[in-house]
C-alpha positions in Angstrom: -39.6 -3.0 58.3 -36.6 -4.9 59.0 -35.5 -7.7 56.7 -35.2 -11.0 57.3 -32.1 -12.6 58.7 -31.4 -14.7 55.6 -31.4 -11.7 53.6 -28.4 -9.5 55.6 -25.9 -12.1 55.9 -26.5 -12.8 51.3 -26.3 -9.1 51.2 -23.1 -9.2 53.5 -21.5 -11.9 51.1 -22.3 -10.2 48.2 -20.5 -6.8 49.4 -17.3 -9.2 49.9 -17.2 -10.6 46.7 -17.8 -7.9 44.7 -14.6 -6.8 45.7 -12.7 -9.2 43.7 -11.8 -9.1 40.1 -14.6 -10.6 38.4 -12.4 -12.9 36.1 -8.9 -14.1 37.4 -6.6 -14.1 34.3 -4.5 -17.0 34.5 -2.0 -17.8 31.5 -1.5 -20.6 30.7 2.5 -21.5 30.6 4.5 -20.7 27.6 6.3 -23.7 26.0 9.7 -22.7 26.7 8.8 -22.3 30.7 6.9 -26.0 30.5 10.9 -27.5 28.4 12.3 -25.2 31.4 10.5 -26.9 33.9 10.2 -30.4 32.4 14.0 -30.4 32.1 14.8 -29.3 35.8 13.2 -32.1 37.0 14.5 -34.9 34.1 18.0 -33.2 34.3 19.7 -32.7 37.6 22.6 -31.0 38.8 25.6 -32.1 37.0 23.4 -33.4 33.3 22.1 -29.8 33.4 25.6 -28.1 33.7 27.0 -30.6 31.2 24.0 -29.3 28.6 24.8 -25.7 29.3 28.4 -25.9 28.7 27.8 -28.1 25.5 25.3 -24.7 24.2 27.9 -22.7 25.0 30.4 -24.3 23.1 27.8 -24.6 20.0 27.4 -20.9 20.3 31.4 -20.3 20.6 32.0 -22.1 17.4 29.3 -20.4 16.0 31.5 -17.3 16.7 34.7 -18.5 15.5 33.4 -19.4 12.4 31.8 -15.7 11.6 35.1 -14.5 12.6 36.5 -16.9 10.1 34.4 -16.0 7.3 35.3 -12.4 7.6 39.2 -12.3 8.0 38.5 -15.1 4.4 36.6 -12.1 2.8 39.1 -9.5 3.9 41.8 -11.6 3.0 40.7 -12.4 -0.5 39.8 -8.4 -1.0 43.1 -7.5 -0.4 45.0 -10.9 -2.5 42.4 -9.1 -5.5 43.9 -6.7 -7.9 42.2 -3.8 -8.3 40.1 -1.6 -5.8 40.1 -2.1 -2.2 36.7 -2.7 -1.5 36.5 -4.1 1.9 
């Protein structure tokens, strides 16, 4: 018995997609890739740079102040009488 025409070509398209994943996983963006994206196209070329070198010198002073606080602390350690404890 052969089977009607209908049937081979739905049996033919149901081969092919049964060979896909039966859910596509799509994440959603994370909120520093939607800031990342929103701000290349608010910010262009020269704003961007400007905001990048202004980080930079946030995280430079950041730095210098650390390095501050410990030469304080290893100066006042060795202005102490007593034990070096440094």
């Amino acid at each position: 018995m052969q089977a009607a025409p209908g049937t081979a070509a739905t049996a033919t398209a149901t081969r092919a997609t049964s060979a896909l994943p039966t859910t596509l996983t799509v994440r959603p963006p994370s909120v520093t890739g939607a800031l990342r994206a929103l701000e290349g196209l608010l910010l262009r070329g020269g704003q961007r740079t400007a905001r990048r070198n202004a980080w930079t010198a946030v995280l430079e002073d950041r730095r210098r102040a650390r390095d501050r606080r410990a030469a304080q602390h290893v100066l006042e350690a060795l202005e102490a009488p007593g034990p070096q404890a440094t």
